[in-house]
C-alpha positions in Angstrom: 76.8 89.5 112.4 74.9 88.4 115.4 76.4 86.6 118.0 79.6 88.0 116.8 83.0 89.4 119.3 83.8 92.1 117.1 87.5 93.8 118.4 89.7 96.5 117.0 93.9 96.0 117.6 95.1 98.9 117.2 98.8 100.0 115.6 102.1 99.6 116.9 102.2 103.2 118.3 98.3 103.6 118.4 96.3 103.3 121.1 92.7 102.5 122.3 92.4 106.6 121.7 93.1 106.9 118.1 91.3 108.0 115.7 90.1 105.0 114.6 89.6 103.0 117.8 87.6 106.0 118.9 85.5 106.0 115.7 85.0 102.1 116.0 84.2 102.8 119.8 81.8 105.3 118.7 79.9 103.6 116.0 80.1 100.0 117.5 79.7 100.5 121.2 80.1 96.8 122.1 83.2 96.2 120.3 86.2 95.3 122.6 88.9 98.6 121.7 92.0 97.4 124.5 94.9 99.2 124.6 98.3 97.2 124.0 101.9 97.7 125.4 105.0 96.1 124.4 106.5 93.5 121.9 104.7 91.4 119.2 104.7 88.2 122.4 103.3 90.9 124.9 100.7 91.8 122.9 100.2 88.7 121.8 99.9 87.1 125.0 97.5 90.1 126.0 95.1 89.2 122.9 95.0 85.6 124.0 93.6 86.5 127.1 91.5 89.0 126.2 89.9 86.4 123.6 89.9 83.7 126.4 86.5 81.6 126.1 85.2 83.5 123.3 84.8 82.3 119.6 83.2 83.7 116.7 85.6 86.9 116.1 85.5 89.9 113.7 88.8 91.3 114.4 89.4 94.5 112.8 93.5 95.0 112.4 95.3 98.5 111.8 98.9 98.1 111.0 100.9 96.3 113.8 97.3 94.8 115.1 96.6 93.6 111.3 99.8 91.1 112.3 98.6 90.5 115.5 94.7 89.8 114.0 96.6 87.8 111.4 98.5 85.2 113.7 95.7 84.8 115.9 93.6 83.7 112.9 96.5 81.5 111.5 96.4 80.1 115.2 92.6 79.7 115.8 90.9 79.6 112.5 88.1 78.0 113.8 87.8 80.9 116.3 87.7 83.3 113.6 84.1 84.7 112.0 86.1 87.5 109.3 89.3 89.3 109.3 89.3 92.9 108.5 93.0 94.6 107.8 93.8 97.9 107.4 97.2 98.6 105.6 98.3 95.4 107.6 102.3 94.9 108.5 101.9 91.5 107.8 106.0 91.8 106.2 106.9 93.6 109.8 110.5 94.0 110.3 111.5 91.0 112.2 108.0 89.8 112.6 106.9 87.2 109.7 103.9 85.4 109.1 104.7 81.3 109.6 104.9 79.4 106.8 101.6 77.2 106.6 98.9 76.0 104.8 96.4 78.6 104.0 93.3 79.7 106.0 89.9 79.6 104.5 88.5 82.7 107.1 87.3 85.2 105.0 90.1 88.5 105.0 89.2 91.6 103.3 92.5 93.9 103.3 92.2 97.7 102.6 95.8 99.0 101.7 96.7 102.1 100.6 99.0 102.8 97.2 100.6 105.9 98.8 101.2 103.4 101.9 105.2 104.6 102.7 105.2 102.7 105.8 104.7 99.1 105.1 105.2 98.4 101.3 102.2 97.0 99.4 103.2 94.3 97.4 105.1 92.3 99.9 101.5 92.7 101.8 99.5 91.0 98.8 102.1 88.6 98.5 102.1 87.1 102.2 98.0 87.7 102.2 97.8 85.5 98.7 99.9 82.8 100.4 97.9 82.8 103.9 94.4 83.3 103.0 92.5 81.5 100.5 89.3 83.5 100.9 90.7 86.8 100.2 89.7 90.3 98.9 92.3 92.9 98.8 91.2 96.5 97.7 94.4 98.5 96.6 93.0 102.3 97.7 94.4 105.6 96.9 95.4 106.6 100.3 98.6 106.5 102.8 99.4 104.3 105.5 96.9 106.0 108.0 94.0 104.8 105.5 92.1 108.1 106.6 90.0 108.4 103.8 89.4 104.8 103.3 88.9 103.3 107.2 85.4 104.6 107.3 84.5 102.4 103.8 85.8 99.4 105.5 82.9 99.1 108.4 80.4 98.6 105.4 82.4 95.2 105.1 80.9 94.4 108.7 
């Protein structure tokens, strides 16, 4: 994707020095990997700015930053190139997806059917509901996705 803002939010208690941000970092040297502190609004707020003037995204969400890449979408699909999420919390505790009409950016969703973290089918529920260009691969891995997250680049 030329032209393209490609940026990896990382999970809840991840870090720009995961394993995964540092494999994205690695493979995709010009894609923005920030770190990110604090509540869903915090980071939130963060993204926002970070994203600031820029258009034309291919945000790549793990876990807590599958929400956040999800609300920023449902906020700015126009912004939005291709959403990428990897076993996304999109049914997050308190946090919940707003109820709207559904978003015709194209989300591919890699979630894992060992996943004991954030349950699968409330996931494809909400994603069904929110996305009407979706493709959601159900993989035989955990929450970590550590045998699938590598597979999920080719989608890029």
């Amino acid at each position: 994707m030329q032209n393209t803002t490609k940026i990896f939010l990382h999970g809840l208690e991840s870090s720009s020095k995961g394993t995964k941000a540092l494999f994205f970092k690695e493979r995709y040297p010009e894609m923005i990997v920030p770190d990110f502190k604090g509540d869903l609004d915090e980071r939130m707020a963060r993204l926002t700015t970070i994203l600031s003037n820029k258009k034309n995204f291919l945000l790549i969400g793990s876990s807590f930053g599958g929400l956040m890449g999800a609300l920023f979408a449902l906020k700015h699909p126009e912004r939005v190139r291709k959403l990428v999420l990897l076993a996304p919390a999109l049914c997050f505790r308190e946090y919940k997806l707003p109820d709207s009409e559904a978003i015709d950016v194209p989300v591919i969703i890699y979630h894992g059917n060992k996943d004991d973290v954030i349950p699968l089918d409330p996931v494809r529920e909400i994603a069904r509901k929110v996305f009407s260009n979706l493709i959601f691969h159900v993989v035989d891995d955990d929450h970590l996705l550590h045998k699938t997250f590598k597979e999920a680049v080719r989608e890029f």
